[in-house]
MARZA-513642 format. One record per residue (C-alpha): residue in one letter; x, y, z. Coordinates in steps of 0.05 Angstrom, whole numbers, plus 32768, in hexadecimal, padded with zeros to 4 digits. Layout:
<atoms>
aXYZ...
</atoms>
This chain:
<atoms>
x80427ED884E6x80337E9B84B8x805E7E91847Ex806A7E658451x809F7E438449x80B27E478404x80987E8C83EBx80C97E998431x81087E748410x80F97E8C83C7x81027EDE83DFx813E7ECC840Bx81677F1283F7x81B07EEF840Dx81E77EF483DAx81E37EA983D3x81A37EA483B6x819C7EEA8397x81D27F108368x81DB7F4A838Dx81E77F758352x81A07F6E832Fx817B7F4E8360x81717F0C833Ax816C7EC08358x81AD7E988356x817A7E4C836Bx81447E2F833Ex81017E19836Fx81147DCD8360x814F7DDF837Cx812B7DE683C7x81217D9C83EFx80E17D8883ECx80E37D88843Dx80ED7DD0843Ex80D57DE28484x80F37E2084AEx811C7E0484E8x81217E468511x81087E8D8510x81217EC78534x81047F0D852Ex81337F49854Bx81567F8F8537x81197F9484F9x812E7F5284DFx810F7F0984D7x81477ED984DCx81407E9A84C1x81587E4C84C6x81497E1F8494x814E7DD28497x81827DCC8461x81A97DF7848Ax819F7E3D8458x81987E79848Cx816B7EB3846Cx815F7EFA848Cx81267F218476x810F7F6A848Bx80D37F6784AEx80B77FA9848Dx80BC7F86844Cx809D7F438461x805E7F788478x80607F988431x80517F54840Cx800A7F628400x80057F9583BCx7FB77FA783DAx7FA47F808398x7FAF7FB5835Bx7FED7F7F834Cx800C7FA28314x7FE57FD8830Bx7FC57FC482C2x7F897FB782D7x7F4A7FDD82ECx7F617FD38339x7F9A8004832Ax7F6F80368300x7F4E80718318x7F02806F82E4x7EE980A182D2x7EB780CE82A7x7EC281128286x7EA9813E82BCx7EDE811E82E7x7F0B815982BDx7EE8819382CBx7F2C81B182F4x7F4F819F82B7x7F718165828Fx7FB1814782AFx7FE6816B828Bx802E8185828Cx806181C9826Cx808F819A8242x80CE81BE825Bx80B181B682A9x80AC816B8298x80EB8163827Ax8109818482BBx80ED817082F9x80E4812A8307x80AD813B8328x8082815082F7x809A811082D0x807A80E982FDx8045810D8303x8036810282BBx805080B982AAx802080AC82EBx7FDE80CD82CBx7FEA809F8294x7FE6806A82BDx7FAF807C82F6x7F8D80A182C1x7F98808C827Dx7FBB80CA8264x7FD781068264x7FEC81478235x802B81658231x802B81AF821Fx805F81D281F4x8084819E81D7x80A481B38198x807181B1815Bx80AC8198812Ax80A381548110x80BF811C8129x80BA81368170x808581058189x80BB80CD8182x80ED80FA81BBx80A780F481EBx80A780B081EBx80F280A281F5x80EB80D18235x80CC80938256x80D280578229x80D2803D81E1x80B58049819Fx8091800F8186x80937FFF813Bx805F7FE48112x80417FE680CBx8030802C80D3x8078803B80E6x809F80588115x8076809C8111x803180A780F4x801A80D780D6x7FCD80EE80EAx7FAF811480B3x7F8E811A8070x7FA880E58039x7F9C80DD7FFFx7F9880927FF5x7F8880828044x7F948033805Fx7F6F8045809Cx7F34807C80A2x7F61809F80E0x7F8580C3809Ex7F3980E3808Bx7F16812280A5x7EE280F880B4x7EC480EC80FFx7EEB80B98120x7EC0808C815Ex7EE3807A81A1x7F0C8045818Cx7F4F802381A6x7F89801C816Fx7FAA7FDC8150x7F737FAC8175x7F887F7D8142x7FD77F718157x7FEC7F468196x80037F6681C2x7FDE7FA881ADx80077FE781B9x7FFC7FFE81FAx8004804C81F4x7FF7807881C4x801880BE81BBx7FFC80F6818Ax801C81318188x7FF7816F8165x801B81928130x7FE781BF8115x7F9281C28120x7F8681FD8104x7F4681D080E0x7F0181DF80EDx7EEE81A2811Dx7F20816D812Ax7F14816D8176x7F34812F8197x7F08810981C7x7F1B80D38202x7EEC80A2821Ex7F028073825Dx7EF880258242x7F00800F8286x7EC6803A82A0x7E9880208269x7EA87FE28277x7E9D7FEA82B8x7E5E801382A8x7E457FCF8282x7E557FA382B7x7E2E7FC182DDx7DF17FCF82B8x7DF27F8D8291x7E237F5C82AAx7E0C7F2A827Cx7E227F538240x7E597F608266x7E6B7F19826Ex7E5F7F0B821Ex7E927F3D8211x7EC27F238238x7EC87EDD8217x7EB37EE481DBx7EF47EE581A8x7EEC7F1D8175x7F177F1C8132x7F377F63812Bx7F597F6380E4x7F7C7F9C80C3x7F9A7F8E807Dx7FBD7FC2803Fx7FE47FAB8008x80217F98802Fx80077F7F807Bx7FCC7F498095x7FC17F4E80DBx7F937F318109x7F8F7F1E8152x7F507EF78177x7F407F1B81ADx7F027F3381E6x7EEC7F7881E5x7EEE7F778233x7F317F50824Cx7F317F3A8297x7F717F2082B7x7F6B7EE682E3x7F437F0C8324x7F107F2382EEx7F267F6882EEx7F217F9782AFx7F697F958293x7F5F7FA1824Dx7F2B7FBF821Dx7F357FB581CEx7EFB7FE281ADx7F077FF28163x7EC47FE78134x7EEC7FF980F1x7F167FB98105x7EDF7F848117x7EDD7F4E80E7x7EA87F1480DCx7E937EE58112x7E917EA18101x7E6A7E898147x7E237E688149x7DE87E918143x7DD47E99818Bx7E1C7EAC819Fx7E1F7EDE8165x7DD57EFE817Ax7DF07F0481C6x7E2E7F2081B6x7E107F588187x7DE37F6A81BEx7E137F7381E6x7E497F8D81BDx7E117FCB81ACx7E047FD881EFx7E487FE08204x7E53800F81BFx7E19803681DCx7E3D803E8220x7E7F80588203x7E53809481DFx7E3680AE8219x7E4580F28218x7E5780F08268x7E8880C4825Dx7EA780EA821Dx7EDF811B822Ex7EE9814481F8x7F25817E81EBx7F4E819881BEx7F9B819381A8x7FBD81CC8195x800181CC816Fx803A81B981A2x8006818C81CEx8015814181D6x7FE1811381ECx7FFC80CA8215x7FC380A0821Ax7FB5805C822Cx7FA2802C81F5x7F8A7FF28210x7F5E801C823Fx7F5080618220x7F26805E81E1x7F3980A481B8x7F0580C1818Ex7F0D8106815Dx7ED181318141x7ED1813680F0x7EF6816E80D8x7EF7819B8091x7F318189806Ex7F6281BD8046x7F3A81D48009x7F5281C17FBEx7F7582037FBDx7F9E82007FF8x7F7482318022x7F568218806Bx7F6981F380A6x7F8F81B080A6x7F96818380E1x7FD7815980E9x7FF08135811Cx802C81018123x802580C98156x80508085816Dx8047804B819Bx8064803181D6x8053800F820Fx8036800F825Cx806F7FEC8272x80A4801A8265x8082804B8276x806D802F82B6x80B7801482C4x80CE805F82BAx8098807B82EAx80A98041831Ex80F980558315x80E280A28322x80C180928361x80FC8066837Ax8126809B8370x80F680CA8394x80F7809F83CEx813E809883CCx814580E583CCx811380EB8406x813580B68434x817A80E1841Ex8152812C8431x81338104847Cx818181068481x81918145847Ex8153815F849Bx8159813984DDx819B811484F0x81BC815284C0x819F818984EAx81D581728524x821C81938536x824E817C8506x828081648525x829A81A58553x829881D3850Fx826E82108506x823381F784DCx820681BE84E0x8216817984BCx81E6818E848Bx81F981CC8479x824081B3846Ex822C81828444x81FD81B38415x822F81E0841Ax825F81AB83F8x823481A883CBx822381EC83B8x827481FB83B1x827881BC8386x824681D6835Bx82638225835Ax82A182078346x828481E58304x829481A68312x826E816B82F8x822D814E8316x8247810E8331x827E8140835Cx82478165836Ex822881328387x8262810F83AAx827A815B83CBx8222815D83E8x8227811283FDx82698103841Ax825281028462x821380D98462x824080A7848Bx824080D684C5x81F480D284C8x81F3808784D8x81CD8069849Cx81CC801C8491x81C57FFB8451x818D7FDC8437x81A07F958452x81D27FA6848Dx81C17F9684D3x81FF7FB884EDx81F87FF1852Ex81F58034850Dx8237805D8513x822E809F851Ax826680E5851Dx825780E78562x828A80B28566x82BD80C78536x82BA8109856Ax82BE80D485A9x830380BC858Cx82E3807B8565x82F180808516x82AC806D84F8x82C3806384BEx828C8094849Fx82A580968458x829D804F8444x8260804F8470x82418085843Cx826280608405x82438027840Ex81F88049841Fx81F6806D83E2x820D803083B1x81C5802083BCx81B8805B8387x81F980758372x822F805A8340x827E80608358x827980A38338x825D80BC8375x8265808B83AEx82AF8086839Fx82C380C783B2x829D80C683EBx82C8808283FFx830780A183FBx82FB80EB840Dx830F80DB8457x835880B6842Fx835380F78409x8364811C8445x839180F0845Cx83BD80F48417x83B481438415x83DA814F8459x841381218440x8415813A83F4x840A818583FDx842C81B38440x840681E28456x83CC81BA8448x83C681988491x83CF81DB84B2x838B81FA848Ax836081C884B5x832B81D384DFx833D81C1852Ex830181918523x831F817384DEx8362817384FEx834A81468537x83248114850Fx8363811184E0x838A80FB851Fx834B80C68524x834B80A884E4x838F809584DBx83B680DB84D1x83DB80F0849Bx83EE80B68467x843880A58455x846480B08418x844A80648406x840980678416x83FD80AD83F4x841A809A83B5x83ED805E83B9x83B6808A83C1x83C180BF8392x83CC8077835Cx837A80718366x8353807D832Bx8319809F835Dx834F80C5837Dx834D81078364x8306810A836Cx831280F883B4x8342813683B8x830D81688397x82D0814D83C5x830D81588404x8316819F83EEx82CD81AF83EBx82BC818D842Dx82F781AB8452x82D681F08437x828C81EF8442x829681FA848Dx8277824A8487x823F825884B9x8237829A8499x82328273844Bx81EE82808427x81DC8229841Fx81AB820A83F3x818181DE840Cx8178819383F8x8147819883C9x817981C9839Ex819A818B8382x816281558382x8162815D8334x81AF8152832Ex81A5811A8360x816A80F18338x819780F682FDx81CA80D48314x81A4809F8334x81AD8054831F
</atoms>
């Protein structure tokens, strides 16, 4: 395949150009010759080996150098990455989620955090309708951004109102805060009470209007996209404004951004011919966004949360009767916050990582798991879950429980992320050869895992070792299988090395992961399966 040189040498992933704790480059690009040229190339075992002609070798997987193209959404932001749409498209439903089920399941998470971003929102149902809770929705997948209106807003009749959002009157689709830069990305409202005649909130897709306009007029489209618009917002104690298009393209020309807010438009100062074609095109693109087909309207009840997208999404709310002079009637009050894509998109992306993590661990069990282990009883995988489930029956913590579930992924012959190394399998620990399975695991699950878990599983096989020496009787409880492999891997430790051993800070971990492996050997046990501890799993992932 061609490649070029230096995008080649930039990505080399070797410890002497990367930090292999965060990934990060160790060389600035001045620091490359300015002959850079690849000397030799060598492609075996999944692997493109490399020469350079400053003598640097690199080694690169070749599934990764065939994953380099993103299939052009890029990051996502733009209208590449978005799935348009118009109200109809919701027939089956909005995108929506039980607050506890979210809270739970990663799953459902992502499911969620992912409608936000394909979409441009979602609603979570049941969250507590106390105050304040809208703030514990955003911190489940990012931060709270402050501005003038504060932390948390509140969305509902005032008395002396800065902004017309704190009126019963009809609110148009509109995006909020068009006049800071950068412009909050997401928006959450959470509904409190609606027990107000009216009040219905509405969403309307910017992206698909814009698109709409493009299409119908792409010379209004193209007015609207250059033309910089003042937004201002001003009270007694803040003066804000920020220049900006009402259709933003990023550099391919794709919708990435739409800032629609007519409350916030101030004057033009542009010649007279600019200012006629821009108002003809500004009004036909406000005509587009209140088409009714494009308008999906619902309503929030207390304990429903609405994430939207605010540089996308333009939210709109029907007029409502506010509480009467004496009290009596409806009110309408919801509390809202900002925060931003990026968080939230950094939380979905660490979700799915850990997903894929967790599948690559369940392939596993399912298939190299399903063999003999080792001359015992039950299958590799069943020992393993059943590890797990005592673990877990014996209340100990969740990085144990994971430890006693994963201390014999060595056995199944993984290889680390960057390793090139033949895959040792317990065929050979069975054939006489130690394999050395526990630092094999070990050092496979760091890719995830903190020491909390991959340490155990390091010294579990030592663990063994130290409990024949430090406790009698302890040797003669063994399995003929475990007794054999002892005899394998090293036998039982000495007075020295014991005490050495027991010194460990890891150590008694070791020896509670030992007594739970040397258990879970009963072909008669009822055993979870894998998915029984994905939750604990993605919890403790890095």
């Amino acid at each position: 395949m061609p490649l070029s040189p230096y995008w080649l040498r930039d990505n080399c992933p070797c410890p002497e150009c990367r930090d292999p704790r965060n990934g990060q480059k160790l060389f600035q690009i001045t620091d490359l010759p300015e002959d850079l040229a690849i000397v030799e190339r060598d492609e075996r075992d999944g692997r493109l080996a490399v020469l350079w002609s400053d003598g640097h070798r690199s080694r690169y997987p070749l599934e990764w150098l065939d994953a380099e193209d993103t299939g052009g959404t890029g990051d996502g932001r733009s209208e590449a990455g978005k799935r348009l749409w118009a109200a109809a498209d919701f027939a089956a439903g909005l995108p929506e989620a039980d607050w506890a089920a979210y809270l739970a399941d990663p799953a459902e998470r992502a499911a969620v955090l992912g409608a936000v971003l394909r979409s441009g929102f979602a609603v979570l149902r049941g969250v507590p309708a106390v105050e304040g809770q809208v703030l514990d929705v955003a911190r489940t997948f990012g931060y709270v951004r402050e501005t003038n209106y504060g932390r948390l807003f509140d969305v509902r009749v005032e008395a002396d109102p800065n902004n017309l959002a704190f009126t019963s009157a009809a609110i148009a689709p509109h995006s909020d805060n068009p006049y800071r830069d950068p412009v909050p990305t997401l928006q959450l409202l959470h509904c409190l009470d609606n027990s107000a005649v009216g009040g219905d909130s509405g969403l309307v897709d910017g992206f698909r209007a814009a698109a709409q306009l493009r299409a119908e007029d792409p010379a209004a489209f193209a007015v609207l996209t250059r033309t910089l618009v003042p937004f201002v917002f001003r009270d007694r104690a803040t003066e804000l404004r920020a220049d900006r298009p009402l259709i933003e393209l990023d550099a391919l020309g794709r919708i990435r951004e739409v800032r629609f807010n007519n409350r916030s438009i101030s004057t033009l100062r542009l010649p007279a011919a600019e200012l006629d074609a821009f108002y003809t095109a500004y009004r036909r693109f406000a005509a587009v966004t209140l088409r009714p087909e494009l308008r999906l309207d619902f309503r929030l009840g207390p304990g429903d949360c609405l994430v939207f997208d605010n540089v996308r999404l333009l939210h709109a709310r029907t007029a409502f009767e506010p509480p009467a002079g004496d009290g009596t009637g409806g009110s309408r009050h919801l509390q809202g916050c900002y925060a931003d894509l990026d968080s939230l998109a950094s939380s979905l992306a660490v979700l799915n990582r850990r997903a894929a993590a967790l599948d690559t661990i369940a392939g596993y069990f399912e298939g190299e798991g399903a063999a003999e282990y080792l001359g015992e009883a039950v299958t590799l995988a069943e020992h393993m879950l059943q590890a797990g489930a005592l673990a877990r029956a014996a209340g100990a913590p969740d990085h144990l429980v994971a430890a006693a579930l994963l201390h014999d992924v060595g056995h199944l012959g993984p290889s680390g992320p960057s390793s090139g190394e033949e895959r040792v399998t317990g065929l050979e620990l069975m054939a006489g050869r130690d394999n050395r399975h526990s630092d094999t695991g070990a050092d496979w699950l760091a890719q995830w895992f903190g020491p909390e878990v991959t340490e155990p599983v390091r010294l579990h096989v030592a663990a063994k070792r130290y409990l024949c020496t430090a406790e009698p009787g302890y040797r003669a409880r063994l399995s003929e299988a475990s007794e054999y492999t002892l005899r394998v891997q090293g036998g039982p430790m000495t007075e020295e090395q014991a005490a050495a051993f027991a010194a460990l800070p890891g150590a008694a971990d070791a020896v509670a992961v030992r007594r739970w492996d040397e258990e879970a050997k009963d072909a008669d046990a009822a055993t979870p399966g894998f998915d029984h501890f994905r939750p604990l799993l993605a919890a403790l992932m890095r």
